[in-house]
Each structure stands twice: as structure tokens, then as C-alpha cells.
KELOMI-223008 format. One record per residue (C-alpha): residue in three letters; x, y, z. Coordinates in steps of 0.2 Angstrom, whole numbers, padded with zeros to 4 digits, always signed. Example, Ala and Ser with C-alpha at 12.3 -4.5 7.8 and 13.67 -1.06 7.14 Angstrom:
2
Ala+0062-0022+0039
Ser+0068-0005+0036
This chain:
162
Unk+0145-0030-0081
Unk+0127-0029-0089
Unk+0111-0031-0078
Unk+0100-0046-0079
Unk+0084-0043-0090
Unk+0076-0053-0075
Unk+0082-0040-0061
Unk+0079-0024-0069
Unk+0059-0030-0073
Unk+0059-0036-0055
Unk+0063-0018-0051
Unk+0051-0011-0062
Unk+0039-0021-0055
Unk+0044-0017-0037
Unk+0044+0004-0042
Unk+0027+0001-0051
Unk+0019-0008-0035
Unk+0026+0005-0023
Unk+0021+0021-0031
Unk+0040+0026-0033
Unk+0043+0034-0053
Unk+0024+0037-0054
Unk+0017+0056-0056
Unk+0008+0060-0042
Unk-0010+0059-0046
Unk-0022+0074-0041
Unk-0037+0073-0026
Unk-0049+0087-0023
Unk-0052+0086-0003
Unk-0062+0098+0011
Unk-0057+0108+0027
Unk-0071+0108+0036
Unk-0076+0119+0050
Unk-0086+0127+0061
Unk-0088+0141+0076
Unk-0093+0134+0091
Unk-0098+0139+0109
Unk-0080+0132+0114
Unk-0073+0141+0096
Unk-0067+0135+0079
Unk-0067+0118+0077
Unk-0059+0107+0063
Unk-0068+0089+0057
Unk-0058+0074+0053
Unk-0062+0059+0048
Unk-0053+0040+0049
Unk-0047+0033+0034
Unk-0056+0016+0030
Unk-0040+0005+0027
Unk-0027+0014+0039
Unk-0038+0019+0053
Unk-0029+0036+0052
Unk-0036+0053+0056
Unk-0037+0062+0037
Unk-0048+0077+0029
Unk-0063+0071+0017
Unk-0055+0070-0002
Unk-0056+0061-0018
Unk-0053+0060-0036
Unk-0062+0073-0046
Unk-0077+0071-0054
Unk-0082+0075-0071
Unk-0093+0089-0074
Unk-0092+0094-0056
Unk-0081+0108-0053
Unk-0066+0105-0038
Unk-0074+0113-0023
Unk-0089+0104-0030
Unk-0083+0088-0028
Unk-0074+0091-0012
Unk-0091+0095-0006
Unk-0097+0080-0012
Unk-0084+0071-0003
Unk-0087+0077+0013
Unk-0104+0074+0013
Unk-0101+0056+0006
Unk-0087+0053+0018
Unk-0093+0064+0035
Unk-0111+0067+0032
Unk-0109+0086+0030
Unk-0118+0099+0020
Unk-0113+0115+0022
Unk-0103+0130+0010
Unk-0088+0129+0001
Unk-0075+0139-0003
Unk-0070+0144-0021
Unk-0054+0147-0017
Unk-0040+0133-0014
Unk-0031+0133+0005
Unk-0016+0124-0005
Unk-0010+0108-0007
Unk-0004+0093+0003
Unk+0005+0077-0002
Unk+0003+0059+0003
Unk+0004+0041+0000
Unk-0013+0033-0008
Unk-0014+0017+0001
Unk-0016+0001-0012
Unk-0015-0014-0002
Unk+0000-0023+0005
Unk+0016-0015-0001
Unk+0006-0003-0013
Unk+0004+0014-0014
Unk+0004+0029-0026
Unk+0010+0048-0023
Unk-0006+0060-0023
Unk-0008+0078-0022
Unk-0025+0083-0014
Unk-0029+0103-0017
Unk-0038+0107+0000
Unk-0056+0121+0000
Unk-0062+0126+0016
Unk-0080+0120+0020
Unk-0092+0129+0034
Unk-0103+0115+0041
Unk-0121+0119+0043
Unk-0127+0101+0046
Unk-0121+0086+0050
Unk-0131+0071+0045
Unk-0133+0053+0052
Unk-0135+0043+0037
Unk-0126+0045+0024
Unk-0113+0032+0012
Unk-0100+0028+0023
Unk-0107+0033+0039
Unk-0102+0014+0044
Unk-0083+0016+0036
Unk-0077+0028+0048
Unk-0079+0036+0062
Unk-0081+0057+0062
Unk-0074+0069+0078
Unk-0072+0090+0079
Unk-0056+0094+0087
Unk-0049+0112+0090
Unk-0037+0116+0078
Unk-0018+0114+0086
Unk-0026+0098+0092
Unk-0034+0092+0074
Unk-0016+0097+0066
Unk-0006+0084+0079
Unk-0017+0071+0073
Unk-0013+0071+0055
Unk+0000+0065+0048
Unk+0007+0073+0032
Unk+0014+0090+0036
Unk+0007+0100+0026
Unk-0009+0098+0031
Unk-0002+0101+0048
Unk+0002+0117+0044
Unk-0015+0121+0035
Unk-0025+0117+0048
Unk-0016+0126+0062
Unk-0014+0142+0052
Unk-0034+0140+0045
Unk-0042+0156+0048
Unk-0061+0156+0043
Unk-0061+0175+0040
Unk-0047+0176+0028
Unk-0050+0159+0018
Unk-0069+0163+0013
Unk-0066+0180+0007
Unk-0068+0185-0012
């Protein structure tokens, strides 16, 4: 028994609205960390829409290099300035949040950033709210598990050499 012509575009709407049958798109996004007195901490940040605890990321920016705009993002996003690495942590995947009943599959390549300041005015500095956490206790508030797993193997000395 053929399928209706009106189910199967009700189904490729559906797929197109959830996200499922599209490529995963690529995000640029920021580690960020520093020593402390109490040791290495880890920033996250909320998301605006969710509410949950995320790194800094985005989409990349033309004529700015990946760590480059990952910086950017942090700074946008957190209020940070400080130095980023050239060299990618790896990668994590997630659901890009669209609205009710939308998302799209992203892939975000993670750079480490050292913080050196932390600003109080910057452009989302009333979006989100911004908190340092120790490592184990930064990777059990994320969600996707590959971040997990970057954040509570991140070791400053090895992911900033050459």
C-alpha cells in the first residue's frame, strides 16, 4: 500500500523542525579556566533559553580564525579576556535549541581559555548568570558527555603546549 503524499510531507516537515536528517552544523566554543588559591577552576555559563549550565560557543565568524572567535564568544557571553589556545580540546555534540519542538544537531570544537580578567559589563552580562566550579564538580553540571569528559580530564599544562 502506497503512502499518502500528505503523510510523508507531514513527516518531512516534522524531521525538518526537529533537527533529525540534518547535518550537524559546526560551533566554535571556550574552555575556560584558571588557577586559583583553592586550585583549577572551570567557568560555565547558563544558556539563555534552557537555563542550563553550558561553555561559551558560537557560530564561526568570518575572517576571524576558530580560537579567535571562541574568544570572542567568551568574552561576549562571560565577560572574559584572557588567552586562548591554538590547539582544539576536541569536540562535543548537542541539540541547538530552536523553540518549542525545534532543534538542530551541532558540533562545537572546544579551545582551552586562561582567564586573566573577568569583566562586568559586557553583551549579555544580563542573559546569563556566570559561576567557577572545580572541575569534577563543573563536569556533573553539564550535560552532554562529551564535554563531561573534557572538563574532568582538562589539564592546563598539557592542553597549552605547542
Amino acid at each position: 500500500m502506497a503512502k499518502s503524499p500528505d503523510r510523508s510531507k507531514k513527516r518531512s516537515a516534522t524531521a525538518a523542525r526537529s533537527g533529525r536528517g540534518h547535518p550537524p552544523s559546526l560551533q566554535v566554543g571556550a574552555l575556560c579556566w584558571r588557577r586559583s588559591g583553592k586550585g583549577l577552576r572551570i567557568l560555565l555559563i547558563t544558556s539563555r533559553d534552557t537555563g542550563r549550565w553550558v561553555i561559551p560557543k558560537g557560530w564561526p565568524m568570518r575572517r576571524r580564525s576558530d580560537p579567535e572567535t571562541a574568544a570572542r564568544e567568551a568574552w561576549e557571553e562571560a565577560g572574559v579576556r584572557g588567552e586562548i589556545g591554538n590547539r582544539s580540546l576536541g569536540l562535543f555534540s548537542y541539540r541547538k535549541y530552536l523553540g518549542p519542538g525545534r532543534w538542530i544537531p551541532c558540533i562545537v570544537r572546544v579551545f582551552p581559555l586562561e582567564v586573566r580578567a573577568l569583566l562586568k559589563e559586557y553583551p549579555e552580562h544580563d542573559q546569563r548568570k556566570v559561576r567557577w566550579f572545580p572541575p569534577r564538580k563543573a563536569a556533573k553540571r553539564v550535560a552532554e558527555p562529551e564535554l563531561r569528559a573534557m572538563i574532568r580530564d582538562f589539564d592546563p599544562d598539557t592542553a597549552t603546549e605547542a
